[in-house]
C-alpha positions as CSV (number, residue, x, y, z in Angstrom):
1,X,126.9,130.4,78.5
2,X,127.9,126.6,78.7
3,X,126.1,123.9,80.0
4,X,126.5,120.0,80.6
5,X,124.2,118.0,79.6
6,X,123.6,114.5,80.9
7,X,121.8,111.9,79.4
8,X,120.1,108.2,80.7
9,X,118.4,105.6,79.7
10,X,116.9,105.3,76.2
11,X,118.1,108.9,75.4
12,X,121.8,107.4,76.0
13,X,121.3,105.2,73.5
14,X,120.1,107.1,70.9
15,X,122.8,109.5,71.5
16,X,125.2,107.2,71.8
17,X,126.9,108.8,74.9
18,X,126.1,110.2,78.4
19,X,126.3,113.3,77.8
20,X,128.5,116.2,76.7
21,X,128.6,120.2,77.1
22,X,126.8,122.7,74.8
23,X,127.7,126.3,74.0
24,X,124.6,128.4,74.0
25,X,123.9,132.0,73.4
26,X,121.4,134.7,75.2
27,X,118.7,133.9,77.7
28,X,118.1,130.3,76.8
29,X,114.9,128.7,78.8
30,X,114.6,124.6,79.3
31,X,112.5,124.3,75.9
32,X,114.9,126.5,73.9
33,X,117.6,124.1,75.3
34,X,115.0,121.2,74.3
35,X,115.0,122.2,70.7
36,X,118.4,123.0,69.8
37,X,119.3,119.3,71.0
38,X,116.6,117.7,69.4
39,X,117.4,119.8,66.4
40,X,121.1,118.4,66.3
41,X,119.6,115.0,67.0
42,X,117.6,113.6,64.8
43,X,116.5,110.4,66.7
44,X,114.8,112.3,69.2
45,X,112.6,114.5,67.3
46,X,109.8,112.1,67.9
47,X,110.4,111.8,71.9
48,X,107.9,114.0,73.5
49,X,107.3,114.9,77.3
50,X,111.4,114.6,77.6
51,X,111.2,114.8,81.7
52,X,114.3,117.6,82.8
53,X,116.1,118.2,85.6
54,X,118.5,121.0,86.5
55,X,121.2,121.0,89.0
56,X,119.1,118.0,90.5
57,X,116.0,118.9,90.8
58,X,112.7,118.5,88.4
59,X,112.1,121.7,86.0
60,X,109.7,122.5,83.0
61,X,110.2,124.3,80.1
62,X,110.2,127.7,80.8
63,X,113.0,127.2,83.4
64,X,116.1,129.4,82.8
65,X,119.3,128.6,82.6
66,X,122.5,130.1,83.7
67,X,126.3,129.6,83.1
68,X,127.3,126.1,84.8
69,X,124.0,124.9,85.0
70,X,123.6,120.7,84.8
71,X,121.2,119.8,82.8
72,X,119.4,115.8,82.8
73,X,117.4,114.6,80.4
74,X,115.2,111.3,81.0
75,X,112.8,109.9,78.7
76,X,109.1,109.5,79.9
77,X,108.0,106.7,82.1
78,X,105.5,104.4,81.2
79,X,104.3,101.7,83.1
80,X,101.8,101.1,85.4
């Protein structure tokens, strides 16, 4: 199955791009999609509570995914 992936804000930066597509294989859930990309990037094996969304709307990990799917990743908010 393929899926886009979209990135913003810090996560952009690190990756140095906004997003791109990923080729992955089986049933894949949300934090099997998690760590493959932070596997294949380095600068975000330290960045926990990665907030997700797919197809526009908020998910958590054990989301699945099918073919097509669009799939956001935002870095945690902070603030107060």
């Amino acid at each position: 199955m393929k899926v886009k992936l979209k990135y913003f804000a810090s996560i952009a930066e690190y990756m140095r791009k906004n997003g791109e597509e990923m080729e992955l294989s089986g049933e894949t859930k949300i934090d099997d999609l998690l760590l493959v990309v932070k596997s294949q990037h380095d600068l975000l094996q330290g960045m926990d509570n990665i907030i997700v969304a797919l197809n526009g709307e908020y998910v958590d990990g054990s989301t699945r995914l099918k073919d097509s799917d669009v799939v956001a990743l935002f870095p945690p908010v902070s603030g107060g």
